[in-house]
gemmi code that builds the backbone of each chain (N, CA, C; Angstrom):
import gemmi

chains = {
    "A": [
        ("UNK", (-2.802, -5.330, 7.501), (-2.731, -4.966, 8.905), (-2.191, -3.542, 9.025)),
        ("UNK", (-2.741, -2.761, 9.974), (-2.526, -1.453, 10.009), (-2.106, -1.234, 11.849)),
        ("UNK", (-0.583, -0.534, 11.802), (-0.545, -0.351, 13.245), (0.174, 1.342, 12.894)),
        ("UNK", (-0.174, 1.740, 13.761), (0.127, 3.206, 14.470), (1.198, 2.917, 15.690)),
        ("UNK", (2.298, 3.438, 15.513), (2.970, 3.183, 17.309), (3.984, 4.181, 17.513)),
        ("UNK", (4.188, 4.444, 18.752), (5.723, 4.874, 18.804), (6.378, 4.162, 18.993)),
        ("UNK", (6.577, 2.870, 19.277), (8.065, 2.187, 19.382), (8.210, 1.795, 18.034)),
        ("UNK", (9.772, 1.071, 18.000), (9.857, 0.684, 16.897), (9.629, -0.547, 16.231)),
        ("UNK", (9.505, -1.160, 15.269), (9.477, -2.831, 14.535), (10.599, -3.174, 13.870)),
        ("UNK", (10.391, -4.454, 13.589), (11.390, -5.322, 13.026), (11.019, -5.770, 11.879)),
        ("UNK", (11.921, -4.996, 10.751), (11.635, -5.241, 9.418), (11.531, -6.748, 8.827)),
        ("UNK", (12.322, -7.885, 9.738), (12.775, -8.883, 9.415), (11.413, -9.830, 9.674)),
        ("UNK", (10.951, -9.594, 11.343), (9.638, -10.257, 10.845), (8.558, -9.464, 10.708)),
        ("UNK", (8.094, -8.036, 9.659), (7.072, -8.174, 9.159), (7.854, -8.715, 8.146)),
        ("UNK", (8.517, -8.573, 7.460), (8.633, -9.775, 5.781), (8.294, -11.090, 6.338)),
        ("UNK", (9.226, -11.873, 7.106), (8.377, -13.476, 7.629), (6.572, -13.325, 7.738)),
        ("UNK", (6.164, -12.434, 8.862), (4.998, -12.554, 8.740), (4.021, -12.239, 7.466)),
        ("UNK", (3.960, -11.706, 6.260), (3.734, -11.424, 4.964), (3.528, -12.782, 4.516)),
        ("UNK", (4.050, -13.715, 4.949), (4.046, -15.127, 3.825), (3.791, -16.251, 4.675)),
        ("UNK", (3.564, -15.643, 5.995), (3.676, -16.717, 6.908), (3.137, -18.068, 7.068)),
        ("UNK", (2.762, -18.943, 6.762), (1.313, -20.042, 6.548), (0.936, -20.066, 5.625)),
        ("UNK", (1.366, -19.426, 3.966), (0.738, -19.268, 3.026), (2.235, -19.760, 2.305)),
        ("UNK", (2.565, -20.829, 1.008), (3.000, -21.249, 0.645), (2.304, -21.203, -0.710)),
        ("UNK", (1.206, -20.248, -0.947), (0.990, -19.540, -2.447), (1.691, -18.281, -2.760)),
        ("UNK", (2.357, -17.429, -1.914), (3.104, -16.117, -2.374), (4.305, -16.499, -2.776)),
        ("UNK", (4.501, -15.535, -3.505), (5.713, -16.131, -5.001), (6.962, -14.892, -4.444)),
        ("UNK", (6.605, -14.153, -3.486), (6.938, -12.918, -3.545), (6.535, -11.358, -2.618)),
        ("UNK", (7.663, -11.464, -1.816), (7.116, -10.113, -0.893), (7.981, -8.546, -1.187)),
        ("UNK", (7.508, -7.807, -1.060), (8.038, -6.461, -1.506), (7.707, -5.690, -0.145)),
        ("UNK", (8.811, -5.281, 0.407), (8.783, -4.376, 1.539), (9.556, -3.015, 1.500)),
        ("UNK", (8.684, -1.592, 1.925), (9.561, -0.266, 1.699), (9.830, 0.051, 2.937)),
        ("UNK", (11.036, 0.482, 3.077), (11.205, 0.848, 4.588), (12.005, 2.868, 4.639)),
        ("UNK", (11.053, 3.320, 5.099), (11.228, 4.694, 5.398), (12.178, 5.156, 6.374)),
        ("UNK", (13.071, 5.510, 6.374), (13.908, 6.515, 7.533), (13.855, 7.490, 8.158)),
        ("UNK", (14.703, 8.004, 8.980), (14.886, 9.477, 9.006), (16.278, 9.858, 8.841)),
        ("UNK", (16.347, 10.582, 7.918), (17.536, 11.432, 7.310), (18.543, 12.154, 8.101)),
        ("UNK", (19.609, 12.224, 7.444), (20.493, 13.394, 8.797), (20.749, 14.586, 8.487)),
        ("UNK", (19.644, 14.710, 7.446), (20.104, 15.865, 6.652), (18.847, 16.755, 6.184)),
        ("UNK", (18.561, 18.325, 6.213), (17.019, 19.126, 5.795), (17.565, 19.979, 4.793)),
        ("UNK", (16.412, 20.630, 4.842), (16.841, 21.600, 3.717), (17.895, 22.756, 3.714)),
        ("UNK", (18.034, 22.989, 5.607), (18.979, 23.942, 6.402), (19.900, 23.035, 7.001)),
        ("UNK", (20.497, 22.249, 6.208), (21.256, 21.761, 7.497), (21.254, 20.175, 7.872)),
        ("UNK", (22.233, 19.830, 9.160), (22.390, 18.605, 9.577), (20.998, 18.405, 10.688)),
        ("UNK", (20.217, 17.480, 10.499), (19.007, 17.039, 11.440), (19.555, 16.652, 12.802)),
        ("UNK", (19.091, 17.065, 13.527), (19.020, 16.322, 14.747), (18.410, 15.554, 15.056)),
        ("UNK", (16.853, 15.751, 14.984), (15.813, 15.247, 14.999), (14.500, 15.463, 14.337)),
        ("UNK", (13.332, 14.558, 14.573), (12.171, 15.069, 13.621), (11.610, 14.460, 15.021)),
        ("UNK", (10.144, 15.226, 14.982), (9.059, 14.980, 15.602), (7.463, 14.423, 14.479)),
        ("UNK", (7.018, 13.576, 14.833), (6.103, 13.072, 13.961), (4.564, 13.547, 14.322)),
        ("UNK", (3.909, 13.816, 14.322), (2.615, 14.530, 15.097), (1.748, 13.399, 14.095)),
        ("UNK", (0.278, 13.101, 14.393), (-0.928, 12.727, 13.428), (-2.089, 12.555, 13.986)),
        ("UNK", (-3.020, 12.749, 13.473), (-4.913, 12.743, 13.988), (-4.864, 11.097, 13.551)),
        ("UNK", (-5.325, 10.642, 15.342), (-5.425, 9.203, 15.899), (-6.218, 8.757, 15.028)),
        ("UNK", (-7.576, 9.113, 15.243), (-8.591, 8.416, 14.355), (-9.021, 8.436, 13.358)),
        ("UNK", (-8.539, 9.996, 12.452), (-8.170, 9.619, 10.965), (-7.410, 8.902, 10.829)),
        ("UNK", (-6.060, 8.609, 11.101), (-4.767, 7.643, 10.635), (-5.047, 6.483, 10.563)),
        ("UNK", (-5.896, 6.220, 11.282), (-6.336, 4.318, 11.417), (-7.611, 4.281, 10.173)),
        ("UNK", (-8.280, 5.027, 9.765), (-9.275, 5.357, 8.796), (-8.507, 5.401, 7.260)),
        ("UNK", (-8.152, 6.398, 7.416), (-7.517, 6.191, 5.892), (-6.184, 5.332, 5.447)),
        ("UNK", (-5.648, 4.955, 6.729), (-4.668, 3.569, 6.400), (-5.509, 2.682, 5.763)),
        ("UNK", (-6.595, 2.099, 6.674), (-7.360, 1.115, 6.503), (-8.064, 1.664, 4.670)),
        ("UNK", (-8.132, 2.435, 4.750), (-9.000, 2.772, 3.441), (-7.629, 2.896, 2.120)),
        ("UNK", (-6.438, 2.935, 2.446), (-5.205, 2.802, 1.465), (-4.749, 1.224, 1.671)),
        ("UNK", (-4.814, 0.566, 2.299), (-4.439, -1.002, 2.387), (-5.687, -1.411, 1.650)),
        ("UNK", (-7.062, -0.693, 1.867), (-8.097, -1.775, 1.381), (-8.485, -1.491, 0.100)),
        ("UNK", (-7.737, -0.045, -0.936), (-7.581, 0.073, -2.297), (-6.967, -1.052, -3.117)),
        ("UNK", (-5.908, -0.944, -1.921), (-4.487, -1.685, -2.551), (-5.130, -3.649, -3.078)),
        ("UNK", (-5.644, -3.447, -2.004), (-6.179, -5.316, -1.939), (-7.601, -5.036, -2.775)),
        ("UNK", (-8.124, -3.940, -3.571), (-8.961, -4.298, -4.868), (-7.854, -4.195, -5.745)),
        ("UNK", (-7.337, -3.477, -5.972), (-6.490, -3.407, -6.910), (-5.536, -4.276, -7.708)),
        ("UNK", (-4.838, -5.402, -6.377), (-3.879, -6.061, -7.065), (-4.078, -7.623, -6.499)),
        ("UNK", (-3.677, -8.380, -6.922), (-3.899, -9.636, -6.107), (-2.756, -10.151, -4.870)),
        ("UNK", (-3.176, -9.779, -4.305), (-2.382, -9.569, -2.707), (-2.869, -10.930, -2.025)),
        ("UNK", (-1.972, -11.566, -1.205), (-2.193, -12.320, -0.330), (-2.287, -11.949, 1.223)),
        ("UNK", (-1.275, -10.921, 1.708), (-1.283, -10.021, 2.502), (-0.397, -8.461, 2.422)),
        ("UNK", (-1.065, -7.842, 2.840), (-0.412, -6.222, 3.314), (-0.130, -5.861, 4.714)),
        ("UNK", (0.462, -4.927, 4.556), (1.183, -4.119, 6.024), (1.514, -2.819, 5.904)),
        ("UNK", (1.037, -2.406, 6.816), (1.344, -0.482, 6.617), (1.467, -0.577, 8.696)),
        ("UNK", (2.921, 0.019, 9.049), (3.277, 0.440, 9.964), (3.746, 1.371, 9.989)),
        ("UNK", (3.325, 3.044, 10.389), (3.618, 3.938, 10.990), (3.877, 4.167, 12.054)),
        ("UNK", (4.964, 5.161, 12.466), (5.683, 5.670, 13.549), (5.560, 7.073, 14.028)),
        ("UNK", (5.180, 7.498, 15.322), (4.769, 8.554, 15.371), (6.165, 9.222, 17.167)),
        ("UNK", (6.083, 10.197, 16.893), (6.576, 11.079, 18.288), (8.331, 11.135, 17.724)),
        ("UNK", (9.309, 11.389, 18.772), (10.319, 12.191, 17.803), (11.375, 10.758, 18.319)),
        ("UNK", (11.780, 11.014, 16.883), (13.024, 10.258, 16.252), (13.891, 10.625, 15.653)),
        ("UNK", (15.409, 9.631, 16.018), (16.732, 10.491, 15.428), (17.030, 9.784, 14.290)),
        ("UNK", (17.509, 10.958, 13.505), (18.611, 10.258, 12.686), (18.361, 9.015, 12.432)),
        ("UNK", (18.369, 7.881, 10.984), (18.560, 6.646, 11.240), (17.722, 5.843, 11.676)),
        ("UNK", (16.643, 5.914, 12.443), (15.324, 5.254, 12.937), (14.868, 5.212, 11.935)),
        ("UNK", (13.763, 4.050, 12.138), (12.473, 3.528, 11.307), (11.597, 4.428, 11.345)),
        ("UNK", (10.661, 5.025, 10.378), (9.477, 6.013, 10.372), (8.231, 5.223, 10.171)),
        ("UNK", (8.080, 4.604, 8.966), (7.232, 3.507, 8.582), (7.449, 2.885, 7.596)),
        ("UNK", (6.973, 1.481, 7.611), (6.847, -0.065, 6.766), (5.968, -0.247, 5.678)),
        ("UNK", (5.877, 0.011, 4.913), (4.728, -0.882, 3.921), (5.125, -1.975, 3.184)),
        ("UNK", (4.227, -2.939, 2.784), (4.587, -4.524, 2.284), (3.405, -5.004, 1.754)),
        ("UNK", (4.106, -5.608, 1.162), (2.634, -6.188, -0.099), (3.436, -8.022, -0.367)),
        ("UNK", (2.486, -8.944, -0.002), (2.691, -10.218, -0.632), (2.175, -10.912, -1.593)),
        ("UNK", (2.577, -11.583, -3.128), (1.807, -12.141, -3.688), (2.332, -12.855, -4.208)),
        ("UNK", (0.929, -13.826, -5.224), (1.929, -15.042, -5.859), (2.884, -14.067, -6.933)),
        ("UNK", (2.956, -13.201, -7.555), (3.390, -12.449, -8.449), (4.041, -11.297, -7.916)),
        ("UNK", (5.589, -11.417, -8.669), (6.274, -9.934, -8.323), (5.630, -8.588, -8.671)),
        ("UNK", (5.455, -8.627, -9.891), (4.503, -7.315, -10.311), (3.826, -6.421, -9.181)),
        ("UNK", (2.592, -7.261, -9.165), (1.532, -7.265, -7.970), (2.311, -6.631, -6.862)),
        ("UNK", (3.284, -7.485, -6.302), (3.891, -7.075, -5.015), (4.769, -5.815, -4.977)),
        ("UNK", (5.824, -5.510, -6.111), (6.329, -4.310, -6.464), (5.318, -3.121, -5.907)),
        ("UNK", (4.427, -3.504, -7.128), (3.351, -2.012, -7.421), (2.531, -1.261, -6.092)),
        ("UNK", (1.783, -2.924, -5.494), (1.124, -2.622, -4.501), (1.961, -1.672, -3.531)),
        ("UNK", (3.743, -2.248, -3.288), (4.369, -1.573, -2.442), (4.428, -0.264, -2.637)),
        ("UNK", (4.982, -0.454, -3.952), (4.594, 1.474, -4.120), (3.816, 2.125, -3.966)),
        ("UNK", (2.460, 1.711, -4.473), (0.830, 2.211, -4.157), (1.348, 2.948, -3.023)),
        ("UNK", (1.419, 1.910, -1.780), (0.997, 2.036, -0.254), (1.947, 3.416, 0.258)),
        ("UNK", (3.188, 3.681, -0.397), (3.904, 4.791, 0.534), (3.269, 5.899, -0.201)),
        ("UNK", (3.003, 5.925, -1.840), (3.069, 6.767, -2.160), (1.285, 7.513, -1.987)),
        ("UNK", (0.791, 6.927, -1.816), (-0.821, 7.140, -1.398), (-0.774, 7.412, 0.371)),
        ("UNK", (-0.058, 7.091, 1.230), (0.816, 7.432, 2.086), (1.083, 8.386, 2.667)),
        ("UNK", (1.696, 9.022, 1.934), (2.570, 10.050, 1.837), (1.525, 11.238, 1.230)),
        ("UNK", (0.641, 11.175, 0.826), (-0.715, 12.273, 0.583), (-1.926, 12.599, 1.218)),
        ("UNK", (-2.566, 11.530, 1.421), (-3.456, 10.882, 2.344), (-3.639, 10.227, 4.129)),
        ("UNK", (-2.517, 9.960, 4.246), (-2.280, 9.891, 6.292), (-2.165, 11.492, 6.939)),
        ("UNK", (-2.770, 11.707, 7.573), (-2.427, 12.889, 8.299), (-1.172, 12.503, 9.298)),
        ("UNK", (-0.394, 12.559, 8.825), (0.571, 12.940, 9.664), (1.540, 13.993, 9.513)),
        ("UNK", (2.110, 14.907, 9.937), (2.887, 16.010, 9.798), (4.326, 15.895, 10.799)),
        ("UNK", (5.415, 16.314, 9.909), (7.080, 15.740, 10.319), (7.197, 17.272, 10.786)),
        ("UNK", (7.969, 17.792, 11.568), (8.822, 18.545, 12.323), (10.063, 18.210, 12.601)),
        ("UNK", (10.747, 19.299, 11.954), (12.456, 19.118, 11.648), (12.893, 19.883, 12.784)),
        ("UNK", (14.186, 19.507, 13.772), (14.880, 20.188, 14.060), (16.279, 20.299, 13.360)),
        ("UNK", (17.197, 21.347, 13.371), (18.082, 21.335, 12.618), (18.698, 23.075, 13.454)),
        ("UNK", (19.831, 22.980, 13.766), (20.562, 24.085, 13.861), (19.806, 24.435, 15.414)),
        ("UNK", (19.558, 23.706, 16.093), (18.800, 24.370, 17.297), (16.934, 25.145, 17.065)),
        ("UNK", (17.172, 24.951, 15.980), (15.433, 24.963, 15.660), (14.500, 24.616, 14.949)),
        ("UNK", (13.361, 24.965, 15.203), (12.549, 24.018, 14.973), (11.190, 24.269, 13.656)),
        ("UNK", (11.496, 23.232, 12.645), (10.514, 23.800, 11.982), (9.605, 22.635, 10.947)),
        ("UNK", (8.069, 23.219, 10.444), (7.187, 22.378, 10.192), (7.715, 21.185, 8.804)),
        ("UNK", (7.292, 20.681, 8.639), (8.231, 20.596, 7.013), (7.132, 20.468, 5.898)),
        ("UNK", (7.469, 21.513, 4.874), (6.293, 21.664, 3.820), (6.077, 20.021, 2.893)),
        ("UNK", (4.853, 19.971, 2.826), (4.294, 19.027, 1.778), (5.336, 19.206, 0.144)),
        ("UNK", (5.577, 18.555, -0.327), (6.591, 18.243, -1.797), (5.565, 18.061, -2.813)),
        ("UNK", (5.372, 18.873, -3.582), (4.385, 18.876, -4.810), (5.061, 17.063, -5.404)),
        ("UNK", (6.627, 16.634, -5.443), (6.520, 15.701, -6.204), (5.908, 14.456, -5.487)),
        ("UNK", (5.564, 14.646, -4.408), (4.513, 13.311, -3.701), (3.601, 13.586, -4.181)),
        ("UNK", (3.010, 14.972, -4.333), (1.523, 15.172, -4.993), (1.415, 14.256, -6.180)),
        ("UNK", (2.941, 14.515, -7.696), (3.114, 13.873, -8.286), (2.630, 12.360, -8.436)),
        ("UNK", (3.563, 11.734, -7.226), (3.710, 10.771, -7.233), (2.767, 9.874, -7.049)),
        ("UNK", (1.565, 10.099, -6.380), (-0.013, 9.696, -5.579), (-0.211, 9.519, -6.796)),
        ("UNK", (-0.857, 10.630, -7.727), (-1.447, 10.850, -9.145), (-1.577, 9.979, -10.234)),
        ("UNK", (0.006, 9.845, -9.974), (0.121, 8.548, -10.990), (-0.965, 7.359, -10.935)),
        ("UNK", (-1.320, 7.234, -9.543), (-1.904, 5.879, -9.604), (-3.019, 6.016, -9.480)),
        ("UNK", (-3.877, 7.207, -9.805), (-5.067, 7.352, -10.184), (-5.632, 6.377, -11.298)),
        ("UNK", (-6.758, 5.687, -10.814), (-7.532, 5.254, -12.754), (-7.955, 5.927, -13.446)),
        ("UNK", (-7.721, 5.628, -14.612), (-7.338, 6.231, -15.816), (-8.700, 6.485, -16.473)),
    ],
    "B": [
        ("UNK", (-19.943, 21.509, 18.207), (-19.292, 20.894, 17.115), (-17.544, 20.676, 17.896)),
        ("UNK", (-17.140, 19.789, 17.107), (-16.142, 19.651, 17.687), (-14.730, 19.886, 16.690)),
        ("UNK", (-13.425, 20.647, 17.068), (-12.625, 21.332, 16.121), (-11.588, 21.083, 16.440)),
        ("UNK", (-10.489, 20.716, 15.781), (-9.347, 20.247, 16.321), (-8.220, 21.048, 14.997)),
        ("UNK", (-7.105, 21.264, 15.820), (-5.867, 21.547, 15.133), (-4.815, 21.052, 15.290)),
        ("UNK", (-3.824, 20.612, 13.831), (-2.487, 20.052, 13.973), (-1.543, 20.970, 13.631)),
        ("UNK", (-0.599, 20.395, 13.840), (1.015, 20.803, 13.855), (1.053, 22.188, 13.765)),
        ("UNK", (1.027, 23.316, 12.600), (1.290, 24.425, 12.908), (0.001, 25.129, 13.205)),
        ("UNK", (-1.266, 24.992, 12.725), (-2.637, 25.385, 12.923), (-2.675, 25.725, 14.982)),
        ("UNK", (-2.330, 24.497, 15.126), (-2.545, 24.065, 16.585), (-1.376, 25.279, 17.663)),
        ("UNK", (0.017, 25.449, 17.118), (0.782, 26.355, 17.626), (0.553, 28.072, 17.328)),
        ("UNK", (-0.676, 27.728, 16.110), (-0.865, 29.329, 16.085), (-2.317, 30.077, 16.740)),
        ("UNK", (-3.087, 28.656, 16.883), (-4.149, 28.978, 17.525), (-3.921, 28.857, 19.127)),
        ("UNK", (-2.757, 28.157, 19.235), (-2.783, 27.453, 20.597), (-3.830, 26.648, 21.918)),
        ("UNK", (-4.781, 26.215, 20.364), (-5.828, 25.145, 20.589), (-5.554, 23.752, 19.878)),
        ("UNK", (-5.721, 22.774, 20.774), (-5.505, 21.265, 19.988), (-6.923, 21.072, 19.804)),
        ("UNK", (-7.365, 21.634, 20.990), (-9.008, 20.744, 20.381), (-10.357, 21.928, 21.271)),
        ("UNK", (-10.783, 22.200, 20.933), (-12.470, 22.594, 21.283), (-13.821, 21.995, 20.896)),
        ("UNK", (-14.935, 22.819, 21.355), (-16.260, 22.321, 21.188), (-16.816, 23.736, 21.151)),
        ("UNK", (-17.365, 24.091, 20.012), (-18.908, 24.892, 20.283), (-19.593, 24.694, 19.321)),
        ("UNK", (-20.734, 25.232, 19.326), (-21.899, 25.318, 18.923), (-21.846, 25.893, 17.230)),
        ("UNK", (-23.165, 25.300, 16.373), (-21.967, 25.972, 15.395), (-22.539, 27.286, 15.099)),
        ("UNK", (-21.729, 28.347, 14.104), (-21.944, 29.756, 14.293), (-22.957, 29.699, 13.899)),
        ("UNK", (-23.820, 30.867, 13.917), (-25.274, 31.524, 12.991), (-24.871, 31.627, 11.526)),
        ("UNK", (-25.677, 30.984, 10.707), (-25.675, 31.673, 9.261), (-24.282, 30.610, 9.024)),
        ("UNK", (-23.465, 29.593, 8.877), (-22.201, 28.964, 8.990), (-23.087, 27.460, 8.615)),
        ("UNK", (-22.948, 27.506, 7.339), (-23.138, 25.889, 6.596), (-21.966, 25.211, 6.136)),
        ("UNK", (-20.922, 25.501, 5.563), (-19.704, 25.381, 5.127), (-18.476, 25.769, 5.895)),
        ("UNK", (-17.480, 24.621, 5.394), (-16.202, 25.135, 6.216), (-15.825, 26.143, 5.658)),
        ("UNK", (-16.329, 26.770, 4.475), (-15.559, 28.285, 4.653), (-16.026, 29.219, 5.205)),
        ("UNK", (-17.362, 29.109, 5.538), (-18.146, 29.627, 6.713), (-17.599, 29.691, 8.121)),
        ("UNK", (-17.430, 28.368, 7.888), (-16.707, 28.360, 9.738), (-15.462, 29.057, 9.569)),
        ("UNK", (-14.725, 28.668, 8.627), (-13.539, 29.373, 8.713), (-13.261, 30.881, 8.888)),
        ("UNK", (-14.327, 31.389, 8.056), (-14.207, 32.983, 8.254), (-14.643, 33.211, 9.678)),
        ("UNK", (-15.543, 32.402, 10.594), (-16.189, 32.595, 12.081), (-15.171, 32.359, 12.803)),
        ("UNK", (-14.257, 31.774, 12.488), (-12.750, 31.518, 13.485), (-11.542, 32.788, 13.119)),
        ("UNK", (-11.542, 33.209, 11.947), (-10.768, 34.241, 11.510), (-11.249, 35.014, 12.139)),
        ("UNK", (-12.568, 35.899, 12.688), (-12.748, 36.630, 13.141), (-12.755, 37.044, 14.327)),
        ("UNK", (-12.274, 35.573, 14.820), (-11.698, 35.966, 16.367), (-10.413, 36.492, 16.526)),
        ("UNK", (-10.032, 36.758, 15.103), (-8.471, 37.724, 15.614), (-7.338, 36.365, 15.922)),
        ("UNK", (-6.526, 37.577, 16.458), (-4.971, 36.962, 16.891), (-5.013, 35.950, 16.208)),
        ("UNK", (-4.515, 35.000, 17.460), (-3.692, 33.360, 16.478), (-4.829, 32.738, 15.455)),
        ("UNK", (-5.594, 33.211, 15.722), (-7.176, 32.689, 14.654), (-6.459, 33.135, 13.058)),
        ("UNK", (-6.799, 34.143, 13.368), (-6.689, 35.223, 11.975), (-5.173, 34.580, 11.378)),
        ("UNK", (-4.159, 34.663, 12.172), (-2.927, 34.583, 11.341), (-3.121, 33.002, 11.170)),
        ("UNK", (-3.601, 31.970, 11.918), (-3.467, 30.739, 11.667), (-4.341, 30.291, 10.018)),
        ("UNK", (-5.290, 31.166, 10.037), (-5.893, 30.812, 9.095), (-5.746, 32.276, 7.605)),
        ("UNK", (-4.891, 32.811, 7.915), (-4.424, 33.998, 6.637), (-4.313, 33.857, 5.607)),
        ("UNK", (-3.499, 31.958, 5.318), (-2.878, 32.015, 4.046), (-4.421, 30.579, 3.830)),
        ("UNK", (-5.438, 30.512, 3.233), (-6.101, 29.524, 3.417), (-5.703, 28.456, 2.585)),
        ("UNK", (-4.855, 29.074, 1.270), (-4.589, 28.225, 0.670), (-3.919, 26.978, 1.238)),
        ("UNK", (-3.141, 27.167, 1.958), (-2.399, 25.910, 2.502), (-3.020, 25.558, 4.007)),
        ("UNK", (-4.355, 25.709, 4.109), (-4.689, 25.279, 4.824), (-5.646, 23.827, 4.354)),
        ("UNK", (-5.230, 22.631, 5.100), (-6.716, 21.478, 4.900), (-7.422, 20.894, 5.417)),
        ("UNK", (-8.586, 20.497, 5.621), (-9.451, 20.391, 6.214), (-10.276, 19.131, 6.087)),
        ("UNK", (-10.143, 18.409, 7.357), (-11.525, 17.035, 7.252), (-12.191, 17.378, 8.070)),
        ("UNK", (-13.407, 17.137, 7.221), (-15.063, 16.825, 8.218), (-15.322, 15.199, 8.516)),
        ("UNK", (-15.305, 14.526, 9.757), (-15.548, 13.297, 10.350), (-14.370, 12.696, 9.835)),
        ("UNK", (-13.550, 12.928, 9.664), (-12.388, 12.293, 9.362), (-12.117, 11.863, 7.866)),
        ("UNK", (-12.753, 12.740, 7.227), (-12.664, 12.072, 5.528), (-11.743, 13.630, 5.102)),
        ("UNK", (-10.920, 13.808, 3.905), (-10.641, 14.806, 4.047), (-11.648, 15.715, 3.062)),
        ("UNK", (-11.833, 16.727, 2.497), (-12.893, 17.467, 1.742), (-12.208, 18.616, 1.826)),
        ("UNK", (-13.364, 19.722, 0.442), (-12.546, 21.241, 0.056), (-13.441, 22.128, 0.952)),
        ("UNK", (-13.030, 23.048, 0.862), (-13.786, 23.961, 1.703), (-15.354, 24.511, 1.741)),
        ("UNK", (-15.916, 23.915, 0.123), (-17.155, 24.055, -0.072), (-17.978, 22.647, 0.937)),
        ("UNK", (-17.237, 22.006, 1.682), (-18.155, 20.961, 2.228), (-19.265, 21.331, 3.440)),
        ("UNK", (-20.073, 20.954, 3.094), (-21.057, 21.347, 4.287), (-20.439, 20.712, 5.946)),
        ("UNK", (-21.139, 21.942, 7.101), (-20.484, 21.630, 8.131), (-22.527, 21.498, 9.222)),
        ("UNK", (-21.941, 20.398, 10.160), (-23.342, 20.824, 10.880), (-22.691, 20.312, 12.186)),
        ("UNK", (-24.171, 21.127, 13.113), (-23.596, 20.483, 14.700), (-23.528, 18.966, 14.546)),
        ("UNK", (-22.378, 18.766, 15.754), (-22.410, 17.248, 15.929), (-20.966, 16.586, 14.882)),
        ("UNK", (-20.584, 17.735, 14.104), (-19.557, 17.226, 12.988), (-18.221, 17.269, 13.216)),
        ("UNK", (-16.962, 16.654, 13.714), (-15.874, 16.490, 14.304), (-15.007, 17.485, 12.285)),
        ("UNK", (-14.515, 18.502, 12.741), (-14.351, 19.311, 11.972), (-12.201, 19.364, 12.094)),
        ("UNK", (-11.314, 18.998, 11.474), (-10.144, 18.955, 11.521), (-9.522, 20.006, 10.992)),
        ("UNK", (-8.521, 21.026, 11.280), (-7.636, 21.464, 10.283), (-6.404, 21.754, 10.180)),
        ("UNK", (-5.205, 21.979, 9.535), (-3.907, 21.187, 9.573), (-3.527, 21.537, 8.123)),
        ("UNK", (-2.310, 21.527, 7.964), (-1.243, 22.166, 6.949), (-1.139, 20.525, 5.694)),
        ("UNK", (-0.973, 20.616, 4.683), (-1.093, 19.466, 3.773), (-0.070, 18.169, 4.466)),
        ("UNK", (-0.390, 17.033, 4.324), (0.249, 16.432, 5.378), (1.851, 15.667, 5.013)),
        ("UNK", (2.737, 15.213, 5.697), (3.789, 14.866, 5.428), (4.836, 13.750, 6.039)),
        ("UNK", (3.449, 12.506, 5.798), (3.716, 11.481, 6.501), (4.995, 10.971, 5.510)),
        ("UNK", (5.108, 9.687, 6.167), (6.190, 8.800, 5.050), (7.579, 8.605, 5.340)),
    ],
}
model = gemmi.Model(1)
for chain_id, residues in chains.items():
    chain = gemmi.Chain(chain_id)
    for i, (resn, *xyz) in enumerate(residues, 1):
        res = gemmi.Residue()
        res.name, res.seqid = resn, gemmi.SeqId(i, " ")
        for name, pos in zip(("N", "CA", "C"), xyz):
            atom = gemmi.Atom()
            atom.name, atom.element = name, gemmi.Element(name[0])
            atom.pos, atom.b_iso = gemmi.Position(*pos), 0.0
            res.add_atom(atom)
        chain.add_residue(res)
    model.add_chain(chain)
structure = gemmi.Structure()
structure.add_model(model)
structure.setup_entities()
């Protein structure tokens, strides 16, 4: 399941819902993203989240539906958060359920770190009274890579 | 054609979104790209450093050698930094 929103969710039931009616998952793995109080200049105030609507729902859907060839999943979840948030708020959810921890670990990771390369979305830091874009991190580039096939 | 800009693209062009036609002689987004650079000002500086510029055609993302045609919802935007 793939949602886009600005309000926020409840970590507690997407994990319930992950297993919900299904009494074959052995095992749910959930990552939960923040926002920091802290940039590269400084104490955060805030971040603003910006993203292209109808890519984001496209290539979510196309990173949840890797994930479910890839591993044996019973269910997934990718919730993103968009518009400005302080300090301490939820950004976005990913979750992976299966009969197997493995599976559920990995998939979780898959999902932020494919994520985190692939969603158009772009963060805006404020900090010190201003305002600025925040550069892409070669080690997410890293990190995507890894899970290339080999 | 239809062209849209994010986060800093969008504050330097001070366009979120347009429509025209596509240029003469302009098969590729680096085609288009140089046809938008040449409108100067926020064009030119938005698009200066191209390297860190990226780009989807219909919403898939692609390099700059991708072919562009009328009718093609054309995106561009700084590497992204969801998560």
């Amino acid at each position: 399941m793939i949602f886009v929103q600005e309000h926020d969710f409840d970590p507690g039931d997407e994990i319930a819902k992950l297993s919900a009616g299904n009494t074959h998952v052995g095992g749910v793995c959930v990552f939960v993203g923040l926002v920091r109080d802290f940039a590269d200049d400084g104490a955060l105030q805030a971040m603003t989240l910006e993203h292209y609507p109808g890519m984001t729902q496209k290539q979510l859907e196309a990173i949840e539906r890797e994930a479910l060839e890839r591993w044996p999943l019973d269910a997934t979840v990718i919730i993103h958060r968009y518009g400005r948030l302080q300090p301490g708020e939820r950004i976005v959810l990913v979750g992976a359920a299966s009969a197997h921890r493995e599976a559920a670990f990995e998939a979780c990771h898959f999902l932020i770190d494919w994520l985190k390369t692939k969603a158009p979305f772009w963060k805006k830091e404020e900090t010190q009274g201003r305002e600025h874009w925040v550069d892409a991190k070669h080690t997410d580039d890293a990190a995507a890579l890894r899970w290339n096939k080999k | 054609m239809k062209i849209l800009y994010f986060a800093w693209l969008k504050e330097k062009t001070k366009v979120s979104e347009e429509t025209l036609s596509l240029p003469k002689g302009v098969r590729d987004v680096a085609g288009l790209v140089a046809a938008l650079k040449a409108r100067g000002g926020g064009f030119a500086e938005a698009f200066a450093n191209e390297a860190i510029v990226r780009v989807a055609v219909n919403q898939e993302h692609v390099g700059f050698d991708h072919a562009v045609a009328d009718g093609d919802e054309v995106a561009f935007f700084p590497p992204v930094t969801g998560g």
